[in-house]
C-alpha positions in Angstrom: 11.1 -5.6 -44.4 9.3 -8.4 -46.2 8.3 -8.5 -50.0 6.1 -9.7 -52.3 7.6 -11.5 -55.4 4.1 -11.9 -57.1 3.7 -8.1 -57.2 7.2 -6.9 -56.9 6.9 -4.6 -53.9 7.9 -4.9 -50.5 6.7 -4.2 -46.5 8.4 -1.9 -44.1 7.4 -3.1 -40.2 5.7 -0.3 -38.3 5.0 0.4 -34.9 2.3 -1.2 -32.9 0.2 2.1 -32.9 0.8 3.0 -36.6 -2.5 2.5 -37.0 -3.8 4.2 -33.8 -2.9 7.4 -35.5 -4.5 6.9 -38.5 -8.4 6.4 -37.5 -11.0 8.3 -39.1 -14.4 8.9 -37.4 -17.1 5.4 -37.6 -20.5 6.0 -38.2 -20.4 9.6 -39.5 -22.9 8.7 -42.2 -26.3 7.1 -43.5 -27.6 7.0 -47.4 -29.6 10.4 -46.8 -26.0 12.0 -46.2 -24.3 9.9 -49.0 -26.6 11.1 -51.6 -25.9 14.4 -50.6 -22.6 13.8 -50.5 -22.8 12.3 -54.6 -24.5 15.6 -55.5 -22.4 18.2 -53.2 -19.6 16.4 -55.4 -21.1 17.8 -58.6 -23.4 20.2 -58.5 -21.3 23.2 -59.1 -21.3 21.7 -62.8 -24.8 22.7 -63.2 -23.9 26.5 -62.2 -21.1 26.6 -64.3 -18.9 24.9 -66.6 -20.9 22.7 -68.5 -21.5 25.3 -71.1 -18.3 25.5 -72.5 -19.7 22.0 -74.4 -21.7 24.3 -76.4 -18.8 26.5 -77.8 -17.3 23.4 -78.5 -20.2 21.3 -80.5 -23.3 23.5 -80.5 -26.6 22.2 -78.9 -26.7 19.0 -80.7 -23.0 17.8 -79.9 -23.5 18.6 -76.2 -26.7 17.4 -76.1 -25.3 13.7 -77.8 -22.2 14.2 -75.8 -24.4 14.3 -72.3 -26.2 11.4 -73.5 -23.4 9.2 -73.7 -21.8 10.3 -70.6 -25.0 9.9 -68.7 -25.0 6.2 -69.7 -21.2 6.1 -69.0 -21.9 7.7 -65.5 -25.3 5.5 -64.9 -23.9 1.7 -65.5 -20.4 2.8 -64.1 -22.5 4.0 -60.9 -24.3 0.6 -60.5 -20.9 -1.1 -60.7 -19.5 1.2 -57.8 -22.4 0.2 -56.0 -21.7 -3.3 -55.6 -17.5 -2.7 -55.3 -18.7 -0.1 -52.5 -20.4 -2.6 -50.7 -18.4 -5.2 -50.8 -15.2 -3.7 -49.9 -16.2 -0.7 -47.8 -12.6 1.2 -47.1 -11.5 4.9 -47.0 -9.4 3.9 -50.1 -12.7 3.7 -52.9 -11.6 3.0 -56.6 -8.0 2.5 -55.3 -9.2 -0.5 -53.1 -11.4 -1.8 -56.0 -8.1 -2.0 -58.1 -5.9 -2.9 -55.5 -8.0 -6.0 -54.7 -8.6 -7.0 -58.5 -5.2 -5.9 -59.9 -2.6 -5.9 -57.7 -0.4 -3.2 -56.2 0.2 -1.2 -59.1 -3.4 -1.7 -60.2 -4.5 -0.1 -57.1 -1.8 2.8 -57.0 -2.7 3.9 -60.9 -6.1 4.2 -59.9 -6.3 5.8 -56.9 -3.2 8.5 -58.1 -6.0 8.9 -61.3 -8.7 9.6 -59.1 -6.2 12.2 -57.2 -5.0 13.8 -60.2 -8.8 14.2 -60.8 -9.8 15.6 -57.3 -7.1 18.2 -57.2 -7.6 19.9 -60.2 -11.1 19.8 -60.0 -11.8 22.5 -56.7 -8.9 24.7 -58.3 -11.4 24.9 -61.8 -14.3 25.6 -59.2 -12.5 28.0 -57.4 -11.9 29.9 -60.7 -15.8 29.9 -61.0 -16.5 30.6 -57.7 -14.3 33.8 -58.3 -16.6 34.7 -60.9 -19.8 34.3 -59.1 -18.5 36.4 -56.7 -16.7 39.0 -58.7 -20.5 39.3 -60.2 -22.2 39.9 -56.8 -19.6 41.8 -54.9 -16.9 43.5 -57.4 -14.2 41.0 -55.9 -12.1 38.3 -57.9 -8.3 36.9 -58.3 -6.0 35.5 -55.7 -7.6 36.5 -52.3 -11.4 35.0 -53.2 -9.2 31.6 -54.2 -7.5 32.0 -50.7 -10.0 32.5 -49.0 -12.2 29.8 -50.5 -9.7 27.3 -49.6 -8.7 28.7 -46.2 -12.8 28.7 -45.7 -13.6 25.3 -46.2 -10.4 23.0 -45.6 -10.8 24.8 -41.9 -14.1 23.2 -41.5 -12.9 20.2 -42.9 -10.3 20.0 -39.9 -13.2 19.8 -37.3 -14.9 16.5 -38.0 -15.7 14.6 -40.7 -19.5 14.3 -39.3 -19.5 18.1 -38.7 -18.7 19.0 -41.8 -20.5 16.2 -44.1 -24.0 18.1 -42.0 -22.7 21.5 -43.3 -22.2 20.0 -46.6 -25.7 18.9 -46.6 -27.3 22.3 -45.7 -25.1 23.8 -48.2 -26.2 21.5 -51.0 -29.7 22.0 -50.1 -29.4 25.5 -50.3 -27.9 24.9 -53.9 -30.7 22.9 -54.9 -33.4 25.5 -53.9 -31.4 28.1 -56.6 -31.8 25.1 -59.6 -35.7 25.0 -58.7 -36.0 28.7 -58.8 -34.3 28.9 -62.1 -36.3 26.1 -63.9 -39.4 27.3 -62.6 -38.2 30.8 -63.8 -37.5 29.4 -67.4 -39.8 26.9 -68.3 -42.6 29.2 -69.9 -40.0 31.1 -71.1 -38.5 28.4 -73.3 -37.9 28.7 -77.1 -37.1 25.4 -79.0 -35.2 27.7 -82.0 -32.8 29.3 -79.1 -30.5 26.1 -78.9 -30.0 26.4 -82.3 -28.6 29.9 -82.9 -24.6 29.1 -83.6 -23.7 29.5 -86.8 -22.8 26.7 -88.6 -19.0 25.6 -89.3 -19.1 25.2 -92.9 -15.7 23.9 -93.2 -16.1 21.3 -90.2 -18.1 17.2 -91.5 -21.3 16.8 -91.1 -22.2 20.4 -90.1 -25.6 21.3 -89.5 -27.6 23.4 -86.9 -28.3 20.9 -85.0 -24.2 19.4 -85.0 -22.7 23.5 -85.8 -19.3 21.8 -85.5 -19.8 18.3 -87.4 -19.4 15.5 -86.2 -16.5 16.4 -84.0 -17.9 18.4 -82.4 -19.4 15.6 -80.2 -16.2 14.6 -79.2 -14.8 18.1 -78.2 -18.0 18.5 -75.9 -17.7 15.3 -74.0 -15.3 16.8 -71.2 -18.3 19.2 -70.7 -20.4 16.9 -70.7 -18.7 14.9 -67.9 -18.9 18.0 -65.8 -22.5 17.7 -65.1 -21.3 14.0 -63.5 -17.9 14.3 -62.4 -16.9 13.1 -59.4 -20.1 11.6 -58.1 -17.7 8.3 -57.8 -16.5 9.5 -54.7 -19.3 8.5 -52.6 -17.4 5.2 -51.8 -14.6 7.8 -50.4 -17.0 7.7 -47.0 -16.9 3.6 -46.9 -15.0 3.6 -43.4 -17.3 7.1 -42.5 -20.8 5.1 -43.0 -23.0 3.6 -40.9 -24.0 0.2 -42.7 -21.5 0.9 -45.9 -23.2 -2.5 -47.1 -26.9 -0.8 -47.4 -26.1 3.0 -47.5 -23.2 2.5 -49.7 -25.6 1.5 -53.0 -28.8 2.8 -52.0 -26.7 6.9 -51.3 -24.8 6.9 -55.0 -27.7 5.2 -56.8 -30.3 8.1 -55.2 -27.3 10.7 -55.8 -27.2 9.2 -59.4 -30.6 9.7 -60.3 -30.7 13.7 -58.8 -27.5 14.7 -61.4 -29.5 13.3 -64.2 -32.4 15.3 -63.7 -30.3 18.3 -62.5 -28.0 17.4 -65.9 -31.6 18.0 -68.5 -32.9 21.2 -66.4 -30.0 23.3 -66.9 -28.7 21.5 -70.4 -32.2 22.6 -71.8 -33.3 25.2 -70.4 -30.2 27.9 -70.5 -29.5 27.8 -74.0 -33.2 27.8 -74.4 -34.3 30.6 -73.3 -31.1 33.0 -74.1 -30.0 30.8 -76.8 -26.3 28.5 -77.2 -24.8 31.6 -78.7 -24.8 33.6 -75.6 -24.6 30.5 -73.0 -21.4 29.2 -74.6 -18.4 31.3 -72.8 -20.8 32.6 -70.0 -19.1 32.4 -67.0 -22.5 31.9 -64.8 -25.0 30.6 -67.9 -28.2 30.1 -65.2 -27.8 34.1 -64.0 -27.3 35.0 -67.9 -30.3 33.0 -68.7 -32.3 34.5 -66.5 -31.3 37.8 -67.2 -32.0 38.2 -70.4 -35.7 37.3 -69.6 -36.0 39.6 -66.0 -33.4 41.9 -66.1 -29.9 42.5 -65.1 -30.9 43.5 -61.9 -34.1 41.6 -61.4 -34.5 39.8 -57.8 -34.6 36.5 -59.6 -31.3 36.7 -61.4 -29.7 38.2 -58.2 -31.2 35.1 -55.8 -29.9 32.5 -58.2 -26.6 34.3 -58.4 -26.6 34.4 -54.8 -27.7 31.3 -53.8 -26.1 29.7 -57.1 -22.6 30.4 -55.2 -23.6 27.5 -52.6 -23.9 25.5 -55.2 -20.0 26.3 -56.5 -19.5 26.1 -52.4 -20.6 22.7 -52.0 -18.8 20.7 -54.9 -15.8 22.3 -53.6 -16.3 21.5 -50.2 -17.3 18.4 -50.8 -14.6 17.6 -53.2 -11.8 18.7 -50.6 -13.4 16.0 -48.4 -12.7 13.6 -51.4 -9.3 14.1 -52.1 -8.6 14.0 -48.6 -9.7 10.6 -48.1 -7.5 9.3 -51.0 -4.8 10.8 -50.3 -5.6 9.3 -46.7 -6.2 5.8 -47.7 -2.8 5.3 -50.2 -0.5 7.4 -47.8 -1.7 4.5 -44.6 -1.0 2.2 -47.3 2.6 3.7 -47.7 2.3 4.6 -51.4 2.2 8.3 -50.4 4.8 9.6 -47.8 3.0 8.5 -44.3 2.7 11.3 -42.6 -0.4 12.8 -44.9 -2.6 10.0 -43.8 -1.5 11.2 -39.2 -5.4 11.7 -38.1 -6.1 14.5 -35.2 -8.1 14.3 -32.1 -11.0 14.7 -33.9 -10.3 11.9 -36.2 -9.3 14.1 -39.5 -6.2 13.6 -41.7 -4.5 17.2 -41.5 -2.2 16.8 -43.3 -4.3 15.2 -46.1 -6.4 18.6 -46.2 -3.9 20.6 -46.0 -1.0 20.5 -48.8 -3.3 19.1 -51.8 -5.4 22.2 -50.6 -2.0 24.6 -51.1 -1.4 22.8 -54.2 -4.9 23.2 -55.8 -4.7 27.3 -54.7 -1.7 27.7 -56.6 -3.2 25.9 -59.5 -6.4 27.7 -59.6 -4.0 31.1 -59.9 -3.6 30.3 -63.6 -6.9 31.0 -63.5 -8.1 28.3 -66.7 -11.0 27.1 -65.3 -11.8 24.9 -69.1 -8.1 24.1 -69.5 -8.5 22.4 -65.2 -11.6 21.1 -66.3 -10.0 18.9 -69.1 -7.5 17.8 -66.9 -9.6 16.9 -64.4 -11.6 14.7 -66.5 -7.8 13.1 -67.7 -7.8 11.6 -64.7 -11.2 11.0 -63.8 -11.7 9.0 -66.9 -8.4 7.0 -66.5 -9.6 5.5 -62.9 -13.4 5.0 -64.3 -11.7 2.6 -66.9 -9.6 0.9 -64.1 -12.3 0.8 -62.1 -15.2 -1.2 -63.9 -12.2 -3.5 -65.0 -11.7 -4.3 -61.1 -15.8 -5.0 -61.4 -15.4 -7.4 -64.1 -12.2 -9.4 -63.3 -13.3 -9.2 -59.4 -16.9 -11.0 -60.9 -14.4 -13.9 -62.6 -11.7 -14.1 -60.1 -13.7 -13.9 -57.0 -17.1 -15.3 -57.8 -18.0 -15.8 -54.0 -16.8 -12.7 -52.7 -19.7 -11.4 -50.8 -21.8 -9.0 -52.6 -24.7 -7.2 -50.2 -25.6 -5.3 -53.8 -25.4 -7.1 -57.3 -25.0 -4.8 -60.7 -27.9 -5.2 -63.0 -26.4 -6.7 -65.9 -23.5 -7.5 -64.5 -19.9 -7.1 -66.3 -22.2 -6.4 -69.6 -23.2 -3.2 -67.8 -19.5 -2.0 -66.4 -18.2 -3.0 -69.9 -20.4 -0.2 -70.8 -18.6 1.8 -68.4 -15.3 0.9 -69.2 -15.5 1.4 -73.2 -17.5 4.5 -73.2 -14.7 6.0 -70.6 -11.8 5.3 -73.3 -13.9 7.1 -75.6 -13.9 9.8 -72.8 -10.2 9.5 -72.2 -9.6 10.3 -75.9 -11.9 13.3 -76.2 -9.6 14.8 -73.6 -6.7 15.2 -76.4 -9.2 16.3 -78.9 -10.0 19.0 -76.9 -6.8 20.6 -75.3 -3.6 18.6 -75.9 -2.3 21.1 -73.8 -4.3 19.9 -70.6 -3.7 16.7 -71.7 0.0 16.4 -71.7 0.0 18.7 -68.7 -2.0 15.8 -66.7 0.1 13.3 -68.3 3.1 15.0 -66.8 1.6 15.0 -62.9 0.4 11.2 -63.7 4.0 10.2 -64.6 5.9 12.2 -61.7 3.3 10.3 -59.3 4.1 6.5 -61.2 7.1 7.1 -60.8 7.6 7.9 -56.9 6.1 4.8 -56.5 8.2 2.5 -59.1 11.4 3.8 -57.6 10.3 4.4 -54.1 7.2 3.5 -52.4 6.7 0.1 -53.7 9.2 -1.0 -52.0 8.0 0.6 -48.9 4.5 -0.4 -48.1 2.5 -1.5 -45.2 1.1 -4.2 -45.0 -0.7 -3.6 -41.6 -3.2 -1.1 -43.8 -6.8 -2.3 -44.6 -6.7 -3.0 -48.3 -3.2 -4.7 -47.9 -4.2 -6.8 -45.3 -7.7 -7.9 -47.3 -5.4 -8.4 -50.2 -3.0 -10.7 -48.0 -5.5 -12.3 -46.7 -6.9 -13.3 -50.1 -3.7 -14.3 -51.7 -3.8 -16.6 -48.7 -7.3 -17.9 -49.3 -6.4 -18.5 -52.7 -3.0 -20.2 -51.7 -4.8 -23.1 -49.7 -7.4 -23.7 -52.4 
């Protein structure tokens, strides 16, 4: 065992093939598949979700609350970019960190970012179950079982076969969010997003804010639904082809998509059935479009239809995330070291597997809004950790090589960085329930690795050897 007195944690030696066993497939993916990867990760928060903002600030808070987010999301995006490219591992915001802060830098990262991807597909799975309870009488326990069963099995047959399925699932998705603009857009009434009634009691109330001036703040978790989790992208670093031109080009392309995506449905739902009716909906873009067709019109029934691919493929796509951290810190040693064992086929099992049983018995409490806010309690915890790895990287390695360059530079992550604080804080403002709850998780996880696997790291692992390496560097200069 060896240690590291400028970090305080320490090495355990491992066998010669430690490594072997812990390979994941080269070459899996180009940009076309990354982007589809970014919008796979988030497109079930067009379907459902999102809508919740409007119970929560009317029209005009979501609609200011999406505004800042998108912002949040666009320059945080630029940053991951250029981190992606330059340090292309499995490992994504935890490497980031781990290079620019230090072991515990890295660990409270990526364990945010996990927090964040396995709450996430237990809140979809909750909406899937309702998309499916609409089309074929069946909800609860077995649709969340069989959800996860479903599509952590493809998961354990390749990473390239099941980023392709991903792909055709997403497109699918996207087909349902064409059919339902085009189905709304002459049907769409200005005066609709303005029907809640007005919270006289509440600052600055009006009918465009129904809920003051709060009521921006309550809406930004639901807000950051229509984003969330498009960071992972840089999850597929060690999975992509030429990580230093995919990597930027795939979330930047994904980036743009959600935005778009992000005004259809924001606009266009409320509407044309008005925020009243859209703010508890369970599926707002069926609801929408039938109260202009029909309950049972072919239109509302295609978009319910196809609009489950669209739950589908975030939740797919999402499992793949959370695998690949859980992957990357586990090979590192700050997880137990037998969730990142890969299979013939090149796939961390294990790493599928138990967050997978973990996330089912989650979604069984069946509080998709309450998993929604604790998603974003994590999610919002590594975006802050992350752009300050893009700025302090920028000062204390000016000549790391950078194949993609933020426009604006730390300006643009400091962006980023204060406008996800602001996110971080909404989260209590909304549910200090789901707040504490995710505090809870985030402290059992800090503290496994304060009294445990700190001291029992490896230093043989990608992002501790790049970290070794650079303390070197830095050493001789």
């Amino acid at each position: 065992m060896s240690s590291n007195s400028n970090s305080s944690v320490e090495y355990d030696e491992v066998s010669a093939d430690y490594l072997d066993k812990r390979q994941l497939k080269k070459g899996a993916a180009g940009w076309v598949l990354l982007a589809s990867l970014g919008v796979s990760y988030v497109i079930s928060g067009d379907f459902a979700g999102w809508n919740f903002g409007l119970a929560q600030g009317g029209f005009g808070g979501m609609l200011i609350a999406t505004v800042l987010m998108a912002v949040m999301y666009t320059c945080m995006i630029f940053g991951l970019a250029e981190l992606s490219s330059s340090l292309p591992t499995a490992g994504g915001g935890y490497s980031f960190a781990r290079r620019a802060m230090g072991p515990w830098g890295g660990f409270l990262t990526g364990t945010a970012i996990l927090l964040e991807y396995s709450i996430a597909p237990a809140a979809i799975a909750v909406f899937i179950g309702g998309y499916v309870n609409e089309i074929f009488g069946l909800n609860g326990p077995m649709v969340y079982a069989a959800v996860y069963i479903i599509f952590v099995g493809i998961h354990l047959f390749g990473a390239g076969e099941a980023l392709k399925i991903m792909m055709v699932i997403t497109g699918i998705a996207v087909v349902a969010l064409l059919v339902f603009a085009l189905g709304l857009i002459p049907h769409f009434d200005y005066n609709n997003l303005f029907d809640i009634a007005v919270n006289e009691q509440a600052m600055g109330a009006s009918t465009f804010l129904p809920e003051g001036y709060i009521g921006i703040w309550s809406a930004i978790p639901f807000a950051i639904w229509l984003f969330l989790a498009v960071e992972g992208v840089p999850l597929a670093a060690e999975e992509t082809s030429n990580p230093a031109k995919d990597m930027p080009k795939g979330i930047i392309v994904a980036m743009v998509i959600l935005l778009v995506f992000a005004a259809m449905v924001l606009f266009l739902a409320p509407g044309v059935a008005g925020s009243e009716m859209m703010k508890n909906h369970g599926a707002p873009l069926v609801g929408a479009l039938q109260v202009v067709y029909g309950e049972n019109s072919g239109i509302a029934t295609f978009v319910n239809v196809v609009g489950l691919f669209g739950l589908i493929a975030s939740f797919f796509s999402i499992i793949f995330a959370y695998s690949r951290q859980v992957f990357a810190l586990s090979r590192a040693g700050y997880l137990p070291r037998f969730l990142s064992v890969t299979s013939d086929r090149k796939v961390p099992t294990m790493a599928l597997i138990i967050p997978g049983i973990i996330g089912f018995l989650l979604s069984l409490t069946e509080q998709g809004d309450l998993m929604i806010t604790m998603a974003v309690f994590g999610a919002t915890i590594s975006y802050a950790l992350m752009m300050l790895s893009h700025i302090i990287l920028r000062k204390k390695e000016p000549n790391l090589e950078r194949p993609y360059r933020t426009p604006g530079g730390t300006f643009t992550t400091g962006v980023a960085l204060i406008l996800s604080l602001v996110a971080f804080a909404s989260t209590f403002v909304v549910s200090l329930e789901a707040a504490l709850w995710s505090g809870v998780f985030y402290a059992i996880l800090v503290a496994y690795f304060a009294f445990y696997s700190r001291y029992h790291l490896v230093a043989q692992s990608p992002d501790e050897e790049f970290a070794a390496i650079n303390d070197a560097e830095t050493d001789i200069k």
